[in-house]
N, C-alpha and C positions, 0 to 999 in steps of 0.2 A: 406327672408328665407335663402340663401345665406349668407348673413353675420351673420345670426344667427347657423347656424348648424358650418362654421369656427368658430366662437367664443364658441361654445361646445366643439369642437373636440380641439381647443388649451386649454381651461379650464380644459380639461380631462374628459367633461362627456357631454350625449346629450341629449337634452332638445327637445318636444315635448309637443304638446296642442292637445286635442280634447274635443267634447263636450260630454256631459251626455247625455245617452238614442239613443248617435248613435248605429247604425243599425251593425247587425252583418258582417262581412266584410269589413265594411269601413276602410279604408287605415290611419292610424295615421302619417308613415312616413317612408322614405327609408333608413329601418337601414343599412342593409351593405352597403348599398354605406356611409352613413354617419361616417359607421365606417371605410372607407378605403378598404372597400372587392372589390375584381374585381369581374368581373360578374361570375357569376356560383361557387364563393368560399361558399359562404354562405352558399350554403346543402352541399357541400365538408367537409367542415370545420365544418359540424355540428352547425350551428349559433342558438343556443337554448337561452330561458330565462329559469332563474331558479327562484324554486317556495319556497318563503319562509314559506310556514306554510298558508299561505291563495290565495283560489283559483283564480288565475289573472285570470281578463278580455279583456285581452289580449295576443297575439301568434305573433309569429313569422313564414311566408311566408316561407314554405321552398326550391321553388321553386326562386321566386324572391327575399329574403329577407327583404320584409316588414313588418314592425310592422303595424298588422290590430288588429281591435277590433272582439274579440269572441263571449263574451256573454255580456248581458246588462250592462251600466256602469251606476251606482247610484251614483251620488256624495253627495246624503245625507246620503244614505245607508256607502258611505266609509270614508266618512271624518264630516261629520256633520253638523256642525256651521262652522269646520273652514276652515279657508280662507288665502293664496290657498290652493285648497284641490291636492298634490305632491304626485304621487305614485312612488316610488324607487324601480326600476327593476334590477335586473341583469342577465346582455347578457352574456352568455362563447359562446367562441370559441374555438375548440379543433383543436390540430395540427399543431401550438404548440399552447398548453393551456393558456388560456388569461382570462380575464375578463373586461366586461366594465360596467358601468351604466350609465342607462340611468331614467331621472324626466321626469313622464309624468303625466302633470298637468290638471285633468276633469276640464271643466269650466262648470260653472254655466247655466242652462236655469230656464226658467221659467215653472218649470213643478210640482209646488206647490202652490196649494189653498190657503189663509189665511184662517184659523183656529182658531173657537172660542174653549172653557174649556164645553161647556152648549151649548145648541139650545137654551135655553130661561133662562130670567135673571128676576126675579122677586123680585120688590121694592117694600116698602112702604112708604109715603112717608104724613107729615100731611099738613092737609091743614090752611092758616091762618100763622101759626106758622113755617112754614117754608118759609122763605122771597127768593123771588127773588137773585140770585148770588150763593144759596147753591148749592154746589157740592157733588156730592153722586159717590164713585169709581165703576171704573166698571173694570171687567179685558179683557185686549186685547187679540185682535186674537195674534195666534205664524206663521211664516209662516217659513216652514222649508230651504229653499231657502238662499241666501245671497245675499249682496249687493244690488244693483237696486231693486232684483228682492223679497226680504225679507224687503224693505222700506215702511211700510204702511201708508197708509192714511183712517180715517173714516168718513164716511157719516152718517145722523141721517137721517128718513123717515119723511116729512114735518111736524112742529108743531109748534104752538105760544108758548106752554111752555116748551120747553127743546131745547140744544143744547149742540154738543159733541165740549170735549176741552181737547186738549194732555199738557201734562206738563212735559218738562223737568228737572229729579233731577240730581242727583250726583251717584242716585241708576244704577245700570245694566240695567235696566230695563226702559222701558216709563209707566208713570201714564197716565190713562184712564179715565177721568169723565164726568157723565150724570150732567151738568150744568143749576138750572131751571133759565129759564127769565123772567117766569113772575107768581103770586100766583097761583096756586090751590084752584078751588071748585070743593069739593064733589060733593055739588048736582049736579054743571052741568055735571058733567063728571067723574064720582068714578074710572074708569078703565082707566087707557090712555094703547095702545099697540102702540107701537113702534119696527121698524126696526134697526138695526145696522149693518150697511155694513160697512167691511173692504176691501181695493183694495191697492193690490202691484203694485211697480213702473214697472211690466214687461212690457212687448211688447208681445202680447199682451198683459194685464192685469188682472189679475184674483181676482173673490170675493170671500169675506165668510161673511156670515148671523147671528147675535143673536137677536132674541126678545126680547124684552124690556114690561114687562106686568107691570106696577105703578100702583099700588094701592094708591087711595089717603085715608090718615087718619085722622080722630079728633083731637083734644086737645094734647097732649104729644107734648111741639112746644121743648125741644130739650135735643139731641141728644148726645150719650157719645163719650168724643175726649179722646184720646190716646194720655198721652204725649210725644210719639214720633210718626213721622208718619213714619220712616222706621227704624228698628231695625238689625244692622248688627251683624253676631255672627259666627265666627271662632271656627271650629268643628274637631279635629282631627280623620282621618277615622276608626282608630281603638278604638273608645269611646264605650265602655259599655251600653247593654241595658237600661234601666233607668236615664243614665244620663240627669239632667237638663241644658237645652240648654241656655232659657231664662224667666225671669217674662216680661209680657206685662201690663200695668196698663191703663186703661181708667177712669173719670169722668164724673159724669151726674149733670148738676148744676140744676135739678128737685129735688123734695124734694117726700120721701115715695117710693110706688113700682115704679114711674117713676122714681125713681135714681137706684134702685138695678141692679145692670148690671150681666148677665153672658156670658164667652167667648166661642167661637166657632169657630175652623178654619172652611176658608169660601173655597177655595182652596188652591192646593198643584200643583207647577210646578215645575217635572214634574206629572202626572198625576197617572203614576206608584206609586210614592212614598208617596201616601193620607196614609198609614199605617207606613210610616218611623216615625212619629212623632204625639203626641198626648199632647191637651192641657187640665188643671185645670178649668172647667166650673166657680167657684168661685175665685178662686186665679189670675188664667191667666199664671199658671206656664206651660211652654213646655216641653217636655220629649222627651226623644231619646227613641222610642219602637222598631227600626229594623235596621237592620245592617248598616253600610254605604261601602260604596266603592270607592275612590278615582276615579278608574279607568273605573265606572261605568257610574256614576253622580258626578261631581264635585261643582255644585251649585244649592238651594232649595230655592224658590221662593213661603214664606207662607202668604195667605191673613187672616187676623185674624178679626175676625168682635164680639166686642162689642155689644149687646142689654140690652135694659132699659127693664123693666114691667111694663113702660106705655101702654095706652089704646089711640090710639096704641103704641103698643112698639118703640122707634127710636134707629138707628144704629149706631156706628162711628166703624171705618176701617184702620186696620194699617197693615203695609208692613215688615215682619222678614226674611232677607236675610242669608242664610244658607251660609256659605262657608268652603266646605270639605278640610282639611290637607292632603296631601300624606304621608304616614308611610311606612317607607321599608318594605311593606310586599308579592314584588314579587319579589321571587329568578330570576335571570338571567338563559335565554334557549338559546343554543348553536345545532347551524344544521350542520351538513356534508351537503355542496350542489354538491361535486364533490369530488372524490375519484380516484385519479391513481395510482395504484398498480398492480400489485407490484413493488418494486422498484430495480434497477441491482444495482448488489453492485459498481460498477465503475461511477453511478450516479454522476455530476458534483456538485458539491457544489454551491449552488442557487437554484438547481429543486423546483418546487412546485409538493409537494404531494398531498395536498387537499385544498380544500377552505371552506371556514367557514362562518356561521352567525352569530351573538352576538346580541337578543337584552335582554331588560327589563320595563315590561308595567308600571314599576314607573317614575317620572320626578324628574327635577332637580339634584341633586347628588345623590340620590335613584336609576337614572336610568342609571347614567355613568359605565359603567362596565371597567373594566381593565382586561387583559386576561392573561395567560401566558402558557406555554408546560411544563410537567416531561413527563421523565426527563430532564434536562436543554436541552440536545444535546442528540444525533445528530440531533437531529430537532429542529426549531425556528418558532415564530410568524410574520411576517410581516403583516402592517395592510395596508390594500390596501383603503378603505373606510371605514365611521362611520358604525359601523356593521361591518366590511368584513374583515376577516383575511383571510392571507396563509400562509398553510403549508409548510416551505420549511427544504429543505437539508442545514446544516451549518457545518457536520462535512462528514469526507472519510466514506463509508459502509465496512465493511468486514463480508462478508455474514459465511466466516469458525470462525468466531468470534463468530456474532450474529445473526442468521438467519431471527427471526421476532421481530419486536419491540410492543409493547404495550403502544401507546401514549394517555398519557390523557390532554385533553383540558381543561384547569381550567378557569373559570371567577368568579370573584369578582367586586358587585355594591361598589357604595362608601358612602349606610346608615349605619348610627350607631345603632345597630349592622352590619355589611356586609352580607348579604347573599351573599353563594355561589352555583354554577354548576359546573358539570363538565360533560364532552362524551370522552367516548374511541375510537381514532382508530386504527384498526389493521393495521402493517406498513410490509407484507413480504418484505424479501431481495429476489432479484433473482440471481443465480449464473451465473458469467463469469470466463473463462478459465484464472485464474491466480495464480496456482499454477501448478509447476511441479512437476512430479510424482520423492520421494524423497526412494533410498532404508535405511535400516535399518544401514549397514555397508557400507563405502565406497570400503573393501578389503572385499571377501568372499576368503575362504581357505577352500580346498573340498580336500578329501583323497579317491582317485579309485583303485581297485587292479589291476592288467595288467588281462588283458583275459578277461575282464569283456565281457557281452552278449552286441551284439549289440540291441538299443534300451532299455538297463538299465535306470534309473534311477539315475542320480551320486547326483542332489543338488537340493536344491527348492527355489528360492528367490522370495521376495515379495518387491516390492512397493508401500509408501502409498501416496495418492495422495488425499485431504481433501477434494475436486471440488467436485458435487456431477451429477449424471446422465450423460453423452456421456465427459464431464469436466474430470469424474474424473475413467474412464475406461478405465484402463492400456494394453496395450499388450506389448509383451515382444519381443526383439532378437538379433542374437547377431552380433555387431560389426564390421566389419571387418574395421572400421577407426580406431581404436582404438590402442592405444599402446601397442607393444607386442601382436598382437592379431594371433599368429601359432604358430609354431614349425618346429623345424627342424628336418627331418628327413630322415637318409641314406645321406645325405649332400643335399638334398631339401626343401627348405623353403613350406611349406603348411598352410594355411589358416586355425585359428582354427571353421569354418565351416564347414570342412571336417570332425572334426571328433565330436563335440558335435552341438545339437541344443536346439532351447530354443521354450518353449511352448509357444503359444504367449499370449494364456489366463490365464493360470496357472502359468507360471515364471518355470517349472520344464525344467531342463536342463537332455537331453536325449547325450549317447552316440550312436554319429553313426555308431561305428564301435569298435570292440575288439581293447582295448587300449596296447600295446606292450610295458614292461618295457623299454627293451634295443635297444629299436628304438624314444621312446620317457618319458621323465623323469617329465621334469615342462611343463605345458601349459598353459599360460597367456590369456586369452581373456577377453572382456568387454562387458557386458549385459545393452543395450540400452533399459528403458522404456518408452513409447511414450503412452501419453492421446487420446483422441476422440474430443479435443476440438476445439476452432478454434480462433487463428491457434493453431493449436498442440504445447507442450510442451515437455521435455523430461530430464531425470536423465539417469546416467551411471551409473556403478558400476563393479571393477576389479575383476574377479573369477583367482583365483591359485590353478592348477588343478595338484597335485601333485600325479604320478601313483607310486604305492605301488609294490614292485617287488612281484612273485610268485617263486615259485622255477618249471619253467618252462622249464631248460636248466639243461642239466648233464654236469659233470665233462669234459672235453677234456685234452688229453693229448700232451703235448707239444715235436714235434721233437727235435732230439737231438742235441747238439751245433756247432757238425762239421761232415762233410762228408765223413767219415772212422771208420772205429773200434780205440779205444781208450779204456784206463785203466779205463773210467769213464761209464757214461752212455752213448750206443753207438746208434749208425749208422742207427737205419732204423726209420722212421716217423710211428706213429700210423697208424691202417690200418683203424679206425672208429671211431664212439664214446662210443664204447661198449668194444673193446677190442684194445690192440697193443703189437706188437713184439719187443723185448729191450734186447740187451747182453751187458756183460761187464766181466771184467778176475781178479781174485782174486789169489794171491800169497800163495804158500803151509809154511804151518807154521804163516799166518798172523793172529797177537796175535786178543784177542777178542777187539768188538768196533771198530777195522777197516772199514771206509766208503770205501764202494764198489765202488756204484754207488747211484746216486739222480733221483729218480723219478719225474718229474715235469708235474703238470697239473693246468687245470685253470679253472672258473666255468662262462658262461656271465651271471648268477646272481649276487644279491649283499647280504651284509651283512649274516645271518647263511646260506643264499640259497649256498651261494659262499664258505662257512668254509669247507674247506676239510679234512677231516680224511684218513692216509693209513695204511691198515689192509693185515696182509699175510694171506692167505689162507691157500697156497700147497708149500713148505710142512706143513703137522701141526705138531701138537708135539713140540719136541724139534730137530729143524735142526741148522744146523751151521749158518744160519743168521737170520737177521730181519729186521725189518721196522720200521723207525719212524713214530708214529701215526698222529703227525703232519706234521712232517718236509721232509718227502718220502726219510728218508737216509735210505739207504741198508747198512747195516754193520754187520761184524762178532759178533755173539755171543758168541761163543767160538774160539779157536784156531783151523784152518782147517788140517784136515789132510787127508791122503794117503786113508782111509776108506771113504771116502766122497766123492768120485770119480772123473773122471776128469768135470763132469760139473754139475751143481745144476741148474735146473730149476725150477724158483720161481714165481708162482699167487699171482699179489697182486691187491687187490680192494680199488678204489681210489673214495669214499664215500661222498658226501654233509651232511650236518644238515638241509637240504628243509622238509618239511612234505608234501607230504611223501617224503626219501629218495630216491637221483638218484644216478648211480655210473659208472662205468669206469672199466675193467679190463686190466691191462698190464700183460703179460708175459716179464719174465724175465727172461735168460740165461746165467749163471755164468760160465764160464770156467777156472775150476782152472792148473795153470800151474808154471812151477819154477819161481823163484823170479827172476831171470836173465832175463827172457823173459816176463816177466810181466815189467819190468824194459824200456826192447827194444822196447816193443808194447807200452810202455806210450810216451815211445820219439821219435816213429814213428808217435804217434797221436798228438803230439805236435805240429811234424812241419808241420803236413799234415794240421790240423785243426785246431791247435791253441785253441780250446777249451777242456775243459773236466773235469771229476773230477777224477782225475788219481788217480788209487789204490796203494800204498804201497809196490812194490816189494823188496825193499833191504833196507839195514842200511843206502846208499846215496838219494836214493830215498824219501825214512821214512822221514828222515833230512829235505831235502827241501818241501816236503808237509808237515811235522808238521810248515815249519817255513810261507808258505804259510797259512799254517788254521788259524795261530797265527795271523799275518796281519787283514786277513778277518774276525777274532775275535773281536781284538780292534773298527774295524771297525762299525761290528755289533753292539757292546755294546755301541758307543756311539750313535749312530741314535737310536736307541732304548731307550739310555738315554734320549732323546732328545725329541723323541716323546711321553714317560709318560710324561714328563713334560709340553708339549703344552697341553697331553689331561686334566692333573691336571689344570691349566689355565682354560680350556674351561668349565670344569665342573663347577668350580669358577663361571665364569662368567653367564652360564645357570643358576645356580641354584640363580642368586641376578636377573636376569635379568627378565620383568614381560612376563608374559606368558598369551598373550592375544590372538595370533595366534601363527599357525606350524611356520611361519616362517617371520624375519620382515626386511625391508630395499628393495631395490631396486630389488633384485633376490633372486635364494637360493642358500644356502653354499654348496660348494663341500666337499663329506663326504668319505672317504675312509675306507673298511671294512677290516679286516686282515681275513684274511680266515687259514695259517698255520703261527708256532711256527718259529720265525725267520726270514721271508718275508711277502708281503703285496701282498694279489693277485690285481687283476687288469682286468677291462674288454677290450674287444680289442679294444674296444677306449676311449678315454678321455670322461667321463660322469660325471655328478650331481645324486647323488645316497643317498637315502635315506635306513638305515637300519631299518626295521620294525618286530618289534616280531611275531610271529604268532598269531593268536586268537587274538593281540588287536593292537589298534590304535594308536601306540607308535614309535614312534623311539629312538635308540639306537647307541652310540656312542664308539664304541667296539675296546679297545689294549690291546695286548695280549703281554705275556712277549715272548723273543726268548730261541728256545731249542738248544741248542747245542749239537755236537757228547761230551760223556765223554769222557775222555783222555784212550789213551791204556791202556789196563789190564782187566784181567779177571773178575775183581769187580763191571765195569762198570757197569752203569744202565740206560737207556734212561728216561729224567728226563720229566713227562705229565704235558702238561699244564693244570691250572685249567681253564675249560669253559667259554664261555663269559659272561661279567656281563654287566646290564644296568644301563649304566654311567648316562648319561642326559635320561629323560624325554620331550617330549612338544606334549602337547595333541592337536589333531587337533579343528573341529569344531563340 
């Protein structure tokens, strides 16, 4: 047993014996151990047999792993006639998924009777005329059994005139004949009865019984012979009802009604099949009357018996051996005996999916099937045994590709025509975490106004992430590893978590706090999305959080350049942001268009917030000066005179283009005095201060500030040349350039707005400033031409700038 269970296990498969009619429970053999199982794996591991379509009689121990017997084992019931009769099991083991087979061969007992066709067999037989040596057929017992125990031997019941004698042909089958040995009389004895026992070679031995009732007959001494005594005839199983099978022809060398013969089958083995076939009483023609079946009955075993209308009638006996063809006429059937599903998409190339059956109740090449999978891939056949395929993996799964497959299992026999089969199985993909959650854009570019509510609403981003269930549920936030991820503000570096947050379900990016133009311009940070899966995955993405100015800040006005009174604009610093006190000294007789004094002021908005307009007030009407609307010169409008008194105090309001507008008032106090002393007090202020915009007192005076303006003329007009031509460039450039965001490269451009006619205002520090129109989402690249004072004379006219236009366009998101 030993060397037989290693010589399975190296062969690849385990071989076991038991007999037929053993008892429920009895023990066939120790599969897990035979298979390699350690103790206790076997119900671990689930150690099942699987059932192919017909109910085993046997199970598998799930405690100790034995293959015991269940229910009754018939080995004539399973296999028949043949020999050995091999049952083909298969063992899975799950964990990891296996398969094995296992032959388990019923043996034979002797647990069958020989078995006659008849309980009684009825001759007749004449007397005289039938000489000592005649044989007369008889049919044998069948004993369903094999070998030994299916070998029979017959017995006759004592008699002087008969004796039984087997003859071996060439046929299938053994001849049976009632042999006389010595003449018959009637008168002494008209009836003989006789016994016929048949006995198998078993252990113990077992009988079966036919009567033998002879009649003995008169005259008619012989008997019609068949010129054949066994007729063999090849039958294809799909033959048509009425086909003729065979003519049977006998002779009677009697002369008159002892020669007329008619035929009659005498038996039909098997016994079932007395209506498969029917013979021509006259002719001796045989016919096919019922269906045939390859796979039923394979071989027909007809006794055909000749009689005379002699007085008595005599018999002769011939032997017509059927043998049925196989015709491809069963398609191939295909089982699922195991099914693991579903399958991960990161499944290793090899898995076995499922396992398979194949068979085909045809033989020969009728019943070889060949199998194959659709689609080609990702899945393949491997055949493990005759019958037994697996399912396996031959290609990578991507489950965001294909979620569930629809495998069909094809088999084709190899008759001409082929039939075919086919079974589907359903193949889900399971998801694993291998995608990261990917955003839409790599830059987002977000436009917020300053002042915004804390808790606003500034962006919404989304990322998509293909994984499906806890794989592919993004939360959102933001950054702080990220590059460029704060701001700077007041000269402190801040984390941009201070001041936006990001939803972690929704991706909406909240501001935490009122956003301040002029404390903060660009904000850079980076929105991390992170899955649920495991391990977790994750995408970035850069938000540029561009703040929009408001017109939030008024006008301020700027102290004056030097520390004393002086011909220009003088001596005392604003007292607020609402109003300030300013004098300066104007020369009697100074022609019109004479610059007084300059008002200067500054706005910490940007762009039209910052654009300042100066308007006089007080006096209105027509007084002897004015104000540039842009450029804040004070200068005569007329020539001053003696009526005008010695001082002119002048309101002037110093105006944004913000919506709404904010503004500034300066007071200003002119003191007109001689042109001598307007002269002294500029060149008192010169040397004290060194700054100012000294007024005009005399014809040497006049001289050097005209040649002074002249200077800072040239001056002006070429930086102003200078800069239409960079903004003509830039506009060039914007309008070829694509416009796919506000803004594109590494940072943003520092933008500078002009706010009056002739200079460039500027906030109190160095900023990145964006000019943005009101009401829309735009920015605007604004130069403006320079105003200058017109030259003395009364004709002068202060020349208005036209408003700002928008140069560049680039629309945000």
């Amino acid at each position: 047993l030993v060397l037989q269970a290693a010589w399975a296990l190296v062969g690849g498969q385990v071989r076991y014996s038991v007999p037929e009619e053993a008892k429920a429970g009895t023990v066939v053999g120790r599969l897990a151990q035979d298979l390699g199982l350690e103790a206790g794996e076997a119900e671990a591991r689930r150690l099942r047999l699987v059932s192919q379509g017909r109910r085993a009689s046997v199970e598998v121990s799930g405690a100790s792993g034995a293959l015991v017997v269940s229910s009754r084992l018939d080995r004539e019931e399973l296999c028949g006639k043949s020999a050995p009769c091999a049952l083909r099991l298969e063992v899975l083991v799950e964990r990891p998924l296996r398969v094995y087979h296992v032959e388990l061969e019923v043996t034979d007992i002797n647990d069958n009777a020989p078995l006659f066709p008849t309980a009684r067999k009825n001759l007749s037989i004449a007397e005289l005329t039938t000489m000592p040596g005649s044989r007369f057929p008889l049919e044998g017992a069948s004993d369903a059994d094999i070998g030994a125990n299916a070998q029979l031997s017959y017995t006759l019941s004592p008699t002087e005139h008969f004796r039984v004698e087997e003859e071996n042909s060439n046929s299938r089958s053994r001849s049976l004949f009632l042999v006389l040995t010595k003449p018959l009389d009637r008168e002494t004895l008209p009836v003989h009865r006789l016994v016929l026992t048949a006995s198998d070679g078993g252990r113990p031995s077992l009988t079966g019984t036919m009567e033998l009732v002879i009649s003995v007959l008169d005259a008619n001494d012989n008997a019609p012979q068949f010129n054949q005594t066994v007729y063999n005839v090849l039958l294809p199983e799909d033959a048509l009802k009425g086909k003729r099978v065979i003519q049977v022809n006998a002779m009677d060398l009697d002369e008159g009604l002892n020669r007329e013969i008619t035929y009659e089958m005498d038996t039909v083995v098997p016994s079932s099949a007395s209506d498969t076939f029917s013979i021509d009483a006259k002719r001796g023609d045989i016919r096919l009357t019922g269906a045939l079946d390859f796979e039923r009955v394979a071989f027909y075993d007809v006794q055909i018996k000749a009689t005379d209308k002699g007085t008595p009638p005599l018999s002769g006996h011939c032997k017509v051996l059927v043998e049925v063809l196989d015709v491809n006429d069963n398609a191939p059937e295909v089982w699922v005996t195991s099914l693991s599903v579903p399958v991960p998409e990161d499944a290793a190339v090899g898995t076995v999916v499922a396992l398979l059956s194949v068979s085909d109740r045809d033989s020969g090449a009728n019943g070889r099937v060949r199998c194959a999978v659709w689609p080609a891939s990702p899945f393949g056949l491997v055949s493990t045994f005759a019958g037994s395929y697996s399912l396996v993996l031959r290609e990578a799964l991507d489950r965001e590709r294909v979620s569930e497959y629809e495998v069909e299992v094809r088999a084709e026999d190899g008759g001409s025509p082929s039939l075919r089969a086919r079974r589907g199985v359903r193949v889900p993909v399971s998801d694993v975490n291998d995608n990261a959650p990917a955003f839409a854009q790599a830059v987002y570019t977000v436009l917020a106004r300053e002042n915004n509510a804390a808790g606003a609403e500034l962006a919404r981003l989304w990322a998509r992430d293909p994984d499906e269930a806890d794989n592919g549920r993004v939360r959102y936030s933001v950054w702080e590893g990220g590059a460029g991820g704060g701001a700077s503000a007041g000269g402190e570096w801040r984390p941009a978590s201070s001041y936006v947050s990001v939803d972690a379900e929704s991706g909406r990016v909240w501001a935490l706090q009122p956003l301040d133009y002029e404390e903060v311009q660009v904000l850079q940070f980076e929105v991390r999305a992170v899955d649920a899966g495991e391990p977790p995955l994750c995408g970035n993405a850069t938000v540029q959080l561009f703040v929009v100015d408001e017109n939030d800040n008024a006008p301020a006005l700027l102290p004056a350049g030097g520390g004393g009174p002086g011909p220009g604009l003088a001596g005392e610093a604003a007292s607020g942001p609402e109003s300030g006190a300013l004098w300066a000294w104007a020369a009697w007789g100074a022609p019109a268009g004479q610059v007084v004094a300059k008002i200067r002021a500054v706005d910490a908005d940007s762009g039209y917030n910052a654009w300042l307009r100066y308007e006089l007030w007080e006096p209105r009407g027509k007084g002897p000066f004015r104000v540039g609307l842009y450029s804040g010169e004070v200068s005569t409008a007329r020539a001053l005179e003696e009526a005008d008194g010695p001082r002119q105090r002048l309101v002037i309001v110093v105006r944004d283009h913000g919506e709404p507008a904010r503004s500034v008032t300066a007071t200003l106090s002119v003191s007109l005095v001689e042109g001598a002393e307007a002269a002294l007090s500029a060149a008192g202020s010169s040397s004290s201060s060194g700054a100012g915009t000294g007024l005009r007192a005399g014809p040497g005076a006049e001289g050097g500030a005209a040649a002074a303006t002249n200077v800072w003329l040239v001056v002006a007009i070429c930086a102003v040349s200078s800069l239409f031509l960079l903004a003509v460039v830039l506009y060039g450039a914007s309008r070829w350039a694509p416009r796919a965001g506000v803004l594109s490269g590494p940072g943003p451009a520092t933008l500078v707005c002009a706010s009056e006619v002739g200079s460039w205002s500027y906030s109190q520090r160095q900023s990145r400033s964006l000019c943005v129109a009101d009401g829309a989402g735009k920015s605007d690249l604004m130069v403006f031409s320079p105003n200058f004072p017109p030259p003395p004379g009364p004709a002068a006219k202060e020349t208005q700038p036209e408003p700002p236009t928008l140069s560049d366009t680039v629309s945000g998101p």
